[in-house]
C-alpha positions as CSV (number, residue, x, y, z in Angstrom):
1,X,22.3,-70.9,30.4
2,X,18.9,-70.0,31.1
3,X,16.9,-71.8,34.5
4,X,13.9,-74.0,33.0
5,X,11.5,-71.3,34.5
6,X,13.0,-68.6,32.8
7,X,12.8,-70.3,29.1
8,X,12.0,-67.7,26.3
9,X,9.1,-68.3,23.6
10,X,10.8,-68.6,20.5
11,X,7.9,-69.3,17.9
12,X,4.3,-67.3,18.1
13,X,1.2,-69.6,17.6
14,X,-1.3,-67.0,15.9
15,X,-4.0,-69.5,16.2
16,X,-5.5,-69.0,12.9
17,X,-7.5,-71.8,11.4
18,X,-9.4,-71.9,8.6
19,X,-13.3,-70.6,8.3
20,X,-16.0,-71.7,6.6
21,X,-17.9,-68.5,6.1
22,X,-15.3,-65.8,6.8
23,X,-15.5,-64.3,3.0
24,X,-18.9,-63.4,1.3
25,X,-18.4,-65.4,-2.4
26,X,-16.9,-68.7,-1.2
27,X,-19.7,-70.6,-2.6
28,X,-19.3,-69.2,-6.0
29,X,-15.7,-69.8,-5.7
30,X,-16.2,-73.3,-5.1
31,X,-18.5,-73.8,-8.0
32,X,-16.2,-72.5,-10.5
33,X,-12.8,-74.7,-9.0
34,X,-15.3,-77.2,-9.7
35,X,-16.5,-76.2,-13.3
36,X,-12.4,-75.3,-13.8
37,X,-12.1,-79.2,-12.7
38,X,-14.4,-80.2,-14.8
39,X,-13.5,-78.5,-17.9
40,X,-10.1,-80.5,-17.3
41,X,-11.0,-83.4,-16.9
42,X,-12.9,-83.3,-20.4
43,X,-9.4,-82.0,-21.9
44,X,-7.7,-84.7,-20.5
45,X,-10.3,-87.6,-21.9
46,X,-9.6,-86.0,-25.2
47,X,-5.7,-85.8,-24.4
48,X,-6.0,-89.0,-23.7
49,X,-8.0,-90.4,-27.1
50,X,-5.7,-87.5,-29.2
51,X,-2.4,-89.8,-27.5
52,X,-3.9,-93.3,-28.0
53,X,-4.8,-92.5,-31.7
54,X,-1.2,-91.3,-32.3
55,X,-0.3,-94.6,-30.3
56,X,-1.5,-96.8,-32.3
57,X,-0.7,-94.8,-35.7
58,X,2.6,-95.0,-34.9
59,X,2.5,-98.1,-34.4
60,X,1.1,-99.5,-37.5
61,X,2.7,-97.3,-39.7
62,X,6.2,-98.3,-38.4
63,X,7.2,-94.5,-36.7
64,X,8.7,-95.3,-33.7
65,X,9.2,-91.3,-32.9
66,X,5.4,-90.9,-32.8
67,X,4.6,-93.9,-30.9
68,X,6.4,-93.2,-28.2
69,X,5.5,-89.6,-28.2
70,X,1.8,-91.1,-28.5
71,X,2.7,-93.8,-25.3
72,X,4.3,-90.9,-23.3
73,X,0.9,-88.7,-24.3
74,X,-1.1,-91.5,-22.6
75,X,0.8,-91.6,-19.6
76,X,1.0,-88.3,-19.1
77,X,-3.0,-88.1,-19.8
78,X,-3.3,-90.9,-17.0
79,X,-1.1,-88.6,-14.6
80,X,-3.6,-85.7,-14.8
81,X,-6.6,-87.7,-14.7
82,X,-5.3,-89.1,-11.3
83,X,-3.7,-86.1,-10.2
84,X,-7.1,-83.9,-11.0
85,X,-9.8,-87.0,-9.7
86,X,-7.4,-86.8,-6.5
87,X,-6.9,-82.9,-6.0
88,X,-9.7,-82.9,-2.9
89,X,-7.7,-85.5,-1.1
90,X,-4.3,-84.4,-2.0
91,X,-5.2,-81.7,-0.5
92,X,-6.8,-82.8,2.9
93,X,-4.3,-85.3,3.4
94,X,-1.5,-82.1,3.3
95,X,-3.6,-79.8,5.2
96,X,-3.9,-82.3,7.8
97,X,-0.4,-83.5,7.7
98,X,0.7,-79.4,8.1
99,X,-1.7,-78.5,11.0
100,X,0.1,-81.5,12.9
101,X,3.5,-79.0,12.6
């Protein structure tokens, strides 16, 4: 057993953090994860009235298989809306929650 003066590093802290302006193009980069967003966001709103219209088909037309594949369209429409609307905060929150480690 070692004395407490002698203990031995086991894990190396490279001190890395994340930089602002370390990489010419980061601007441009952020625009188009933002356009990207964008453009699915719009796919999802259309998901979304594509799933609903199916929805209520199958439901007036008596096809169970296609209202439920229309109510599970919906939900899953409503998942990426909140999971894309969220994706900035998701992220902090975990990037925050890992630089605790």
């Amino acid at each position: 057993m070692l004395p407490v003066a002698q203990s031995i590093q086991l894990a190396y802290d490279p001190a890395i953090t994340p930089s602002g302006g370390g990489l010419p193009g980061l601007f441009v980069l952020r625009q188009v994860i933002g356009s990207v967003n964008l453009f699915c966001l719009i796919a999802v709103v259309g998901a979304l009235a594509v799933s609903a219209g199916v929805w209520a088909w199958g439901h007036h037309s008596g096809g169970h298989q296609a209202e439920a594949n229309g109510k599970k369209g919906v939900l899953v429409s409503a998942g990426a809306a909140l999971l894309l609307g969220a994706a900035n905060g998701v992220v902090s929150f975990f990037s925050s929650l890992g630089a605790q480690v």
